[in-house]
C-alpha positions in Angstrom: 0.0 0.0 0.0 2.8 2.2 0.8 4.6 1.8 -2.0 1.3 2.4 -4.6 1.2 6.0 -2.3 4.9 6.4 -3.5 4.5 5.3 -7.0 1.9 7.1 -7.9 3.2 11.0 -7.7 6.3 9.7 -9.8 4.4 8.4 -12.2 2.3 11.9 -12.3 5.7 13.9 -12.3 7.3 11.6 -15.4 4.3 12.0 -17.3 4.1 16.0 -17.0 7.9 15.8 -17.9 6.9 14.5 -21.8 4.1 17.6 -22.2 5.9 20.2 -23.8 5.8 23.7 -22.1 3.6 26.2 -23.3 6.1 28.6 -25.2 7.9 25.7 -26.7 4.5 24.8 -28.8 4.1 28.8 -29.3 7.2 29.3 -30.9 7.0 26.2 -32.9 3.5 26.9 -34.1 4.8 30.6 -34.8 7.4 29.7 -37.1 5.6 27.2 -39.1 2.7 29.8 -39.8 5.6 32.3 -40.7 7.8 29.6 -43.0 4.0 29.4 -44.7 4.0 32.9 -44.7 6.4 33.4 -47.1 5.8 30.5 -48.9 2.4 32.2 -49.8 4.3 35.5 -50.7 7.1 34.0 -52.6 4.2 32.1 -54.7 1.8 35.0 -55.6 5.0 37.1 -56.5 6.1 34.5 -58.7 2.7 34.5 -60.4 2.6 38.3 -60.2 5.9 38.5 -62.2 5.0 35.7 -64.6 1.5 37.5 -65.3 3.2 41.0 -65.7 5.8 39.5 -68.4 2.8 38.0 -70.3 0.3 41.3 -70.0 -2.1 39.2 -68.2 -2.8 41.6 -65.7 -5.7 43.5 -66.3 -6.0 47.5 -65.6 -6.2 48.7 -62.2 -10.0 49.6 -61.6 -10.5 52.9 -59.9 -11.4 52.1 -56.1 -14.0 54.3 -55.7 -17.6 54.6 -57.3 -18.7 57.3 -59.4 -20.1 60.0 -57.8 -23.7 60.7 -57.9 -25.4 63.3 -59.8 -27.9 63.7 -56.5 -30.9 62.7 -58.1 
């Protein structure tokens, strides 16, 4: 009986040992989403460029409506 009393914080304690700490899975999620980041930028400025050298961009569009004659 003793010795389940003893055995069972150690086991508690080497099982919180594997579970990474808090900031290690922050930082590793963190530089994932940044490495996809720029994955993401590096692709659409490769298609940007390739669309440019081909003229398949179309004409910027003014960003704001008309204006209306206030009828």
């Amino acid at each position: 009986m003793r010795v389940a009393v003893l055995l069972v914080p150690l086991l508690l304690l080497a099982a919180c040992k594997d579970e990474p700490r808090f900031e290690d899975r922050y930082d590793k999620a963190a530089k994932e989403i940044e490495a996809r980041a720029k994955a993401m930028d590096a692709d659409i400025a490769k298609s940007d460029a390739a669309a440019a050298s081909e003229g398949l961009q179309p004409a910027a569009k003014p960003s704001n409506a008309p204006t209306s004659s206030g009828e």
